[in-house]
FINU-364463 format. One record per residue (C-alpha): x, y, z. Coordinates in steps of 0.2 Angstrom, whole numbers, plus 5000, padded with zeros to 4 digits. Example, Ala and Ser with C-alpha at 12.3 -4.5 7.8 and 13.67 -1.06 7.14 Angstrom:
2
506249785039/506849955036/
***
This chain:
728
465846104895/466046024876/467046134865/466346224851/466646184835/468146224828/467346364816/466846474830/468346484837/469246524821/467846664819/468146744836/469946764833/469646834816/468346944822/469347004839/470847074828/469547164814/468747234829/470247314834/470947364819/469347464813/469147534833/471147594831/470947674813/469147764819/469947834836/471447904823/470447954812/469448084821/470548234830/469948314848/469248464838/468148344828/467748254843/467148404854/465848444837/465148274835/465648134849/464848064861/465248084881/465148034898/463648024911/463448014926/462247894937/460847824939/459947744926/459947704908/459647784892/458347704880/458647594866/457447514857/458147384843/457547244837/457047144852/457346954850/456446834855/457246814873/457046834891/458046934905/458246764913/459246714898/460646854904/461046754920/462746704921/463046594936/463546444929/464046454910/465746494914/465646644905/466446824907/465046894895/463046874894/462046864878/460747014882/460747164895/459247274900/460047434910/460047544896/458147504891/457447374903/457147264889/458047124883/459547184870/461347114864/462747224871/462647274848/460847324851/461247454865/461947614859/463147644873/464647564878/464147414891/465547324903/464747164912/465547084925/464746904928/464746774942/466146684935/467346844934/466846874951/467146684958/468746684948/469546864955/468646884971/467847014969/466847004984/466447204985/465747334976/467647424976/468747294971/467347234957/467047414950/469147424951/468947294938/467947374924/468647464909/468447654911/467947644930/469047744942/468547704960/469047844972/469447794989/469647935000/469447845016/469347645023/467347655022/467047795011/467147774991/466747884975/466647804958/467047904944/466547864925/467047974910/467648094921/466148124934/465448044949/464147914949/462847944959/461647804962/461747624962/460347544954/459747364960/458847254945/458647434936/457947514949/458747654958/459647664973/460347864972/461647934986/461048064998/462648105001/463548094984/464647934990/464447744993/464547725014/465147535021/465747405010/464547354998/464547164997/464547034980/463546904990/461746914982/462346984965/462146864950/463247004937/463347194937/463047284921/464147454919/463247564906/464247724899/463647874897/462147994901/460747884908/459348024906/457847924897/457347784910/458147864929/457547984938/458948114932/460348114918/462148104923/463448094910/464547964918/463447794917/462547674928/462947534938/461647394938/461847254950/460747104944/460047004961/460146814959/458546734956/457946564964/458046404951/456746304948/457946134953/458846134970/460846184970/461746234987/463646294988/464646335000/466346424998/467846455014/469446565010/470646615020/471846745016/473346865022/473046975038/472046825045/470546865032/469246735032/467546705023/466146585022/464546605010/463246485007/461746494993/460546364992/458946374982/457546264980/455846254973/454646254988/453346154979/453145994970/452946084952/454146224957/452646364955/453546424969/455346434973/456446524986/458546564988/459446585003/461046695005/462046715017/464046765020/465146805036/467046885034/468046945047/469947005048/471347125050/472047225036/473847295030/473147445038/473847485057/472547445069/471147395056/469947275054/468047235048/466847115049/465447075040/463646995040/462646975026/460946885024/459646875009/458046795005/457146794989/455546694983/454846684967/452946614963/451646584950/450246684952/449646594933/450646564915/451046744914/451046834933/452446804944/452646894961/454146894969/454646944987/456246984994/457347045010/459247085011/460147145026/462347175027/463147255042/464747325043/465647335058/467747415056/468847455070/469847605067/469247675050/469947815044/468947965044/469848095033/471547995029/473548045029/473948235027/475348225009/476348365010/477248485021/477248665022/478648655009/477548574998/478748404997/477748245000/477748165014/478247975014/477247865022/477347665025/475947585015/475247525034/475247705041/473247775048/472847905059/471547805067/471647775086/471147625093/469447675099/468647725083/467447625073/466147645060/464547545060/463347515046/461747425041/461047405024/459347325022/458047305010/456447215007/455547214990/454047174978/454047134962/452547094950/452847034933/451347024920/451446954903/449747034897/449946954878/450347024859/452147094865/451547194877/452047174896/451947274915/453247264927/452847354945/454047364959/454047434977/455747454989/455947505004/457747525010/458547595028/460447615030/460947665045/462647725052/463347745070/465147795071/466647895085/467847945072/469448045072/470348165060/471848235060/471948385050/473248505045/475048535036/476548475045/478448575046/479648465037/480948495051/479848485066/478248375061/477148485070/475448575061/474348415065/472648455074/471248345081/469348325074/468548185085/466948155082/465248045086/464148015072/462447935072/461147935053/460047835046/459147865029/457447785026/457047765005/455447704997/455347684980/454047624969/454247594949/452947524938/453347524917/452547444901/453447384884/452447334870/452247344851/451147414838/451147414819/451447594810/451947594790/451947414788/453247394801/453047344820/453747454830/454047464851/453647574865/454147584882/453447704895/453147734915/453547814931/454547804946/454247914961/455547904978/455747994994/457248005005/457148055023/458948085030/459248115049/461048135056/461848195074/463548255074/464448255092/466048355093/467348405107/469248405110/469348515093/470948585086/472048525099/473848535094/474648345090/476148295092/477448295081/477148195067/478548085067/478548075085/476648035087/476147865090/474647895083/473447865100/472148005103/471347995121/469447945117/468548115123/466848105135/465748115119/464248145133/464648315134/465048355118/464348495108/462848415097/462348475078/461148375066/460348375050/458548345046/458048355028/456848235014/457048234995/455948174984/455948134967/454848084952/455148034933/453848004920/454647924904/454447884889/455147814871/454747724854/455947624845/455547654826/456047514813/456347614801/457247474790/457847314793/459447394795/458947554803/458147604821/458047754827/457447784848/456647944855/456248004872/455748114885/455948114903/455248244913/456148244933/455248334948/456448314964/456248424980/457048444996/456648495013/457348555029/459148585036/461148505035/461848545052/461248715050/461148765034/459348775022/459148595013/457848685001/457648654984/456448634970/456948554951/456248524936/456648494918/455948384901/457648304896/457648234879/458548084871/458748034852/459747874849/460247804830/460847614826/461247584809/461847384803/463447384792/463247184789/462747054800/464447084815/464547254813/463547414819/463747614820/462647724834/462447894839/461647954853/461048114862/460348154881/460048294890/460948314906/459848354924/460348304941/459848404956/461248384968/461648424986/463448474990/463648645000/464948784994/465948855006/464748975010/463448845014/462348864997/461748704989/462748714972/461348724955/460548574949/462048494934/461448534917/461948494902/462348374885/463048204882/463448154864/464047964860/464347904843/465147734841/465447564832/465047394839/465247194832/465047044836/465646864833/464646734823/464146654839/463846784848/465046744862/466346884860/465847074857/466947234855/466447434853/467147594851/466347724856/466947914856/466248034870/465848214873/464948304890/464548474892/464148494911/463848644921/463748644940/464748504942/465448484961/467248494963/467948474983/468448634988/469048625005/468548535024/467548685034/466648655050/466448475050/465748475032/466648465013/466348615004/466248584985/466148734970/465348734955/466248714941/465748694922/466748574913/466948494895/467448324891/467748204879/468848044876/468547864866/468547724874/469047534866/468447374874/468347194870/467547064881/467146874880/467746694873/469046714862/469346524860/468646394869/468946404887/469846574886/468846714893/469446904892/468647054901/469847234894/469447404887/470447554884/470047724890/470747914885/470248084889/470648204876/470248334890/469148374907/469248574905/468248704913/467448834901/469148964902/470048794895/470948754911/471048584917/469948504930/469748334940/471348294938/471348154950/470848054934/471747974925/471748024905/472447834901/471847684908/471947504904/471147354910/471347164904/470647014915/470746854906/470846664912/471046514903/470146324907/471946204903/471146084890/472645964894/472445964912/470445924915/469746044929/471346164929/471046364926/472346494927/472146684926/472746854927/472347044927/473247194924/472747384930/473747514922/473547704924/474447874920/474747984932/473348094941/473948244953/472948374964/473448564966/473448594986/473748774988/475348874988/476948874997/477449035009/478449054995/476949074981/477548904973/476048774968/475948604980/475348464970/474948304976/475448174963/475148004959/476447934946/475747784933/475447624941/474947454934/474347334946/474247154944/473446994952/473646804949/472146664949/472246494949/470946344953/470746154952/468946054950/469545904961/467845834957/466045914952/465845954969/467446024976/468346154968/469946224976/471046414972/472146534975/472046714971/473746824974/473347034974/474347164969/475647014964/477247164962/476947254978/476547414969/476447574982/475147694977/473747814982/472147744981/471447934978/472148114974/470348174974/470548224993/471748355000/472148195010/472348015005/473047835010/473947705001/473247534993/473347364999/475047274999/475247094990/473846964998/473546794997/472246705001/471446514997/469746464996/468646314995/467146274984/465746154990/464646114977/463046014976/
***
């Protein structure tokens, strides 16, 4: 790629500094009183709020970042499914491309998320992940904007990179355009799109505990004007792990076409399919302290998983698109999905708190587990403009409407039998006769629908101002292993959103969302906790470069959430959560793109001033109130095809309160700070081969992957692996 002139990259540096300096003074400038008045705050997830700025003249194709090389993208469309710069959206935005993907290997939804500036992800078991934002949990994925909400509060299986061109991480409460408003933020994953000239790739790595991968991606017009065109996915990985006993394995498979219908329709039509299939997954993990309440040490390798558990899952979706350009600014996008995921699992957990002398207190919970969840979703919305005052002005408006049927069998025997001692247990459990097990299931459908709508007002050239409404109906049927799954919600949720230009880099936002998100975690009496409720406020400052190629905010937070689940305790098979309402607020800094030609940085800085319940006390204390992340890599002008890289993960300490000693003394769990680092390097041996190396966790650093859970395990150990990149 040519350099850029020398100008530009004497402007980025300027501007990255400035940035910085004016970000630094704001945060200092404005105490935690001041913030919990006026700032903004956290969502949680699903999808974007509305922000309706001036709209160049671009399309969402534009965004794609597969090829430029690039650890930033020119426009994004979660927060308003239109076409904005990262300045135009009022909310912080992290974007993680293709190229930071390909560079890091971040080949999964945890290790990519683990990547983002202000995103905690919350392990709490091999196949079983929470992701937390601001402070609270995301709860939906969404898949080209549309989305893709948790029955169950949690992400099941590894979620593959394979078919992902980028994923766009919006902050904040999402309440305009998704089906409810969560104050953490919404995770977008952007599909790759067929090209209208043929490419193919293919990509072999081979990594520590015997880890191998192969993807391939080929795409091709399928006609002679490339009216029609097609892509082809596909990716295979199996190996061990640092973990005793386990392993995973992986198939993933993807088709999407893309036709002409005329110069402004285009249809597309698509199919994905991934299953999962681990060998002694951890259901539950390691129990962390004794009845003492000292901390059990633990080799970083250590799993209670016998040998005959495994968890099996299958994610597949097909898709319809249709795009109309009806003229005059004015355009229609419809979508239908239908999505199964199933699960069939034999699990084991070993529960309890072990003596410190002996090492007995360790029971069994085997279990069979059998679900699948059947989603339809259908989303059809409109943007155009109209003129009002003199000025043009835009308006966005539309529905979505989804139902999830859920249906699960729970097979239990050889309960709450004493184990072993812990030190002396080799960790086998005799695989019981499932057959004659004592059966539970749950049978339940929620269905949702959200009509929304929102102006953008130009009020000046310098000045634009966005209002909303979104009004949310979600139900649910039938039973959870016993227990009513009955509910019925509704609420108009508001959002008002201000952008105000200081000169050409520079811009200050606020913004305002109701909080509404029917949810469906049992207390420990078997209730279904209240629908959250609440308010998010951001206010923040964002710039640019000249070029347009590096971009930095600050944004101040605030959340007032009631309701919000909190896990309790373990209780028949099930987790038990309470309702807690909580206050939070923090700032966050981050900077991201091409400082100088060929150096591309991805980093942000997060702090809570506080997560406190209404009385003042603190909450959700496994997260962290300081976090910083920094990815960069750098093209060696002097050595032609060379790239070197690094990123650092750094966080302060988190803890969990466990309970009381015999003695009346408090057990916490505690996670000290940690930073963790990894290594990248590659070499372009010509335009068709490309060779790497990526080194994880380069220190060895021990630590928890969660503190979220009464139980937990610890992270990877150091990995290496090598990979080979075939291109045509």
């Amino acid at each position: 790629m040519a350099a850029l002139p020398t100008y530009c990259n004497t402007a980025r540096l300027r501007f990255a500094p400035n940035l910085i300096l004016v970000s630094v003074l704001g945060a200092l400038a404005a105490p935690p009183v001041g913030v919990a008045q006026t700032v903004a705050q956290p969502g949680q997830t699903t999808s974007s709020v509305a922000t309706l700025q001036p709209i160049n003249a671009v399309s969402q194709n534009d965004a794609t970042s597969e090829g430029t090389g690039q650890y930033a993208v020119p426009v994004v469309s979660s927060a308003t499914r239109m076409p904005l710069s990262p300045r135009e959206t009022p909310q912080t935005i992290n974007v993680v491309t293709r190229t930071q993907m390909d560079d890091f290997r971040l080949d999964n939804a945890t290790s990519l998320l683990s990547a983002v500036p202000g995103v905690f992800v919350q392990q709490v078991e091999t196949d079983r992940n929470y992701y937390t934002i601001r402070g609270y949990d995301v709860t939906n994925f969404q898949v080209d904007g549309i989305g893709m909400p948790f029955s169950t509060e949690e992400q099941i299986g590894d979620l593959d990179m394979a078919f992902y061109d980028r994923v766009e991480v919006l902050k904040g409460a999402n309440g305009l355009l998704s089906n409810t408003g969560n104050p953490s933020g919404t995770v977008n994953f952007i599909r790759k799109r067929p090209k209208r000239e043929f490419s193919a790739n293919a990509n072999l790595s081979y990594s520590s505990f015997a880890t191998r991968r192969l993807d391939v991606d080929i795409s091709s017009p399928l006609n002679s004007s490339g009216s029609v065109r097609g892509r082809l996915i596909g990716a295979y990985q199996k190996g061990n792990s640092y973990l005793d006993r386990y392993g995973l394995e992986k198939k993933m498979f993807g088709v999407i076409v893309d036709a002409d219908l005329g110069d402004r329709t285009t249809l597309t039509l698509g199919h994905t399919y991934q299953r999962n299939k681990s060998k002694s997954p951890m259901w539950g993990a390691l129990s962390l302290y004794y009845t003492d309440g000292s901390a059990i040490d633990y080799d970083v390798s250590d799993s209670y998983a016998p040998d005959w558990a495994y968890w099996n899952t299958t994610d597949q979706s097909s898709f319809a698109e249709l795009n109309h350009d009806w003229g005059g600014g004015w355009k229609t996008k419809g979508s239908l999905t239908y999505r199964k995921i199933s699960q069939d699992a034999e699990q084991f957990l070993a529960y309890g708190v072990p003596d410190r002398e002996t090492g007995l207190g360790l029971f069994s919970y085997p279990t069979k587990y059998d679900r699948y969840e059947k989603q339809w979703i259908a989303d059809i919305s409109t943007t155009g403009k109209y003129t009002l005052g003199g000025r043009e002005h835009d308006v966005m408006f539309g529905i979505n409407t989804n139902r999830s049927k859920n249906y699960m069998t729970s097979l239990e025997t050889d309960l709450n039998i004493p184990l072993p001692s812990l030190f002396a247990w080799d960790r086998h459990f005799p695989r019981p006769d499932f057959d004659n097990a004592t059966e539970t299931f749950s049978d339940f459908t929620v269905r949702k629908t959200t009509a929304f709508a929102a102006t953008r007002l130009n009020v000046a050239d310098d000045f634009k101002v966005i209002a909303g409404l979104n009004y949310t109906r979600a139900t649910s049927t039938g039973e959870h292993y016993g227990e009513p799954r009955d509910y019925k919600r509704n609420k108009i949720s508001p959002y008002l959103g201000l952008i105000y230009d200081l000169n050409d880099n520079y811009s200050v936002y606020a913004s305002y969302t109701g909080i509404f998100n029917p949810q469906s975690q049992v207390d420990i009496d078997g209730q279904i906790l209240p629908a959250v409720e609440g308010k998010s406020y951001e206010l923040g400052l964002k710039g640019e470069s000249a070029d347009g190629r590096l971009s930095g905010s600050l944004a101040l937070f605030r959340a007032e959430q009631d309701n919000t689940a909190e896990y309790d305790t373990f209780k028949d098979g099930l987790s038990r959560y309470k309702a807690v309402d909580s206050r939070s607020s923090g700032f966050e800094l981050a900077l991201q793109g091409e400082i100088l030609s060929g150096l591309q940085v991805s980093a942000g800085y997060t702090h809570f001033f506080s997560i406190k319940d209404e009385d003042g006390n603190a909450v959700r204390e496994f997260v962290p109130k300081n976090a910083i992340t920094v990815a960069a890599s750098y093209a060696v002008p002097t050595v032609h095809g060379l790239k070197v890289g690094g990123a650092v993960r750094w966080q302060s300490e988190t803890r969990r309160l466990q309970g009381q000693t015999a003695g009346g003394d408090d057990i916490y769990t505690k996670q000290k700070s940690y930073a963790v680092a990894d290594l990248m390097a590659s070499y372009e041996i010509n335009k068709n081969v490309t060779v790497g190396v990526n080194v994880k966790n380069v220190f060895d650093k021990k630590y928890l992957t969660s503190t979220q859970w009464e139980q937990g395990f610890y992270a990877p150990s150091r990995s290496v692996g090598m990979n080979v990149q075939l291109k045509y």
